[in-house]
N, C-alpha and C positions, 0 to 999 in steps of 0.2 A: 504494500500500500504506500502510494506515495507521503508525505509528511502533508502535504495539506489537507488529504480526505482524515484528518486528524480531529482535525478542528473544523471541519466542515457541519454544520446540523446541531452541534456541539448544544445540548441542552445543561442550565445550571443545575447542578446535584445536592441534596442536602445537606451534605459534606461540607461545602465551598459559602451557604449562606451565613449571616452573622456577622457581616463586615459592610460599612460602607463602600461607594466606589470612593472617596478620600482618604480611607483605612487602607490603599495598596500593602503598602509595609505588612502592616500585621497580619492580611492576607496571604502576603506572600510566605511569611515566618508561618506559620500553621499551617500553608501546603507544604514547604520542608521541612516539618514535625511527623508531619502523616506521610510523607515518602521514607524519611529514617525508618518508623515504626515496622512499617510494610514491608521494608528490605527485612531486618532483623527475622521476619516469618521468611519471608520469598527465599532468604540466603541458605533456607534447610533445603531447598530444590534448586540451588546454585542458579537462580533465575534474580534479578535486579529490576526495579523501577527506577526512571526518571525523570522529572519535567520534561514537559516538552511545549514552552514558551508560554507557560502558564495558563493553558488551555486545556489542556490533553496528557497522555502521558506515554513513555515509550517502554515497553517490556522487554526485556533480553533473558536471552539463554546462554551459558558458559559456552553454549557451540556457533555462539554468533547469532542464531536469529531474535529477527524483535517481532510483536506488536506492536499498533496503535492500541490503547486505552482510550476511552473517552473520559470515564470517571470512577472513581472507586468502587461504585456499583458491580460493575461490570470487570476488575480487577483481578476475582479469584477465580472466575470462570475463566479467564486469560489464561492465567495461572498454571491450572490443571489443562488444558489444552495444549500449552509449549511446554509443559515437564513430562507428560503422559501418565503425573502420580496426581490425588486428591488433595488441597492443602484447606486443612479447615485454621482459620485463622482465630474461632470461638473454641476449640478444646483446649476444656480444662487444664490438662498439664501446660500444655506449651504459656497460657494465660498466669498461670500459676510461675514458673519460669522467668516469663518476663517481667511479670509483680517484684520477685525475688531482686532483679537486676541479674539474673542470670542467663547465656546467650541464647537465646532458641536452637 
């Protein structure tokens, strides 16, 4: 997929409200809270997320390929598509683990 059909259609997600459009900053700071978070899970299936110009997002796999994301909705279904494994990101242990400070 090219990078623009990215952001193309691009609907706001629950995730993303809670900010003005003057609040950029703090916006921005709490989409790169919620990409850390995400890697910490993704990094058990050696898979990465990244902004992708604060619209969308790009998925990668240690073998090189990516998705487009649209919104974190749609993240963990990515997810388990490019690992060809399940990642529940609400099990207990793994929740439990990263309460702890400890690495998923």
């Amino acid at each position: 997929m090219c990078g623009l059909c990215g952001t193309l259609g691009r609907e706001d997600h629950w995730t993303t409200d809670g900010h003005t459009a003057a609040d950029t900053a703090a916006r921005r700071r709490e989409r790169y809270r919620r990409i850390a978070q995400a890697n910490r899970i993704l990094g058990l299936s050696r898979l990465r997320l990244e902004d992708f110009q604060g619209a969308s997002y790009v998925l990668s796999s240690a073998t090189g390929k990516q998705e487009m994301v649209s919104d974190l909705g749609a993240l963990w279904r990515q997810a388990d598509a490019l690992s060809g494994a399940r990642l529940d990101p609400l099990d207990p242990d793994l929740l439990e683990r990263l309460q702890q400070g400890m690495p998923a």
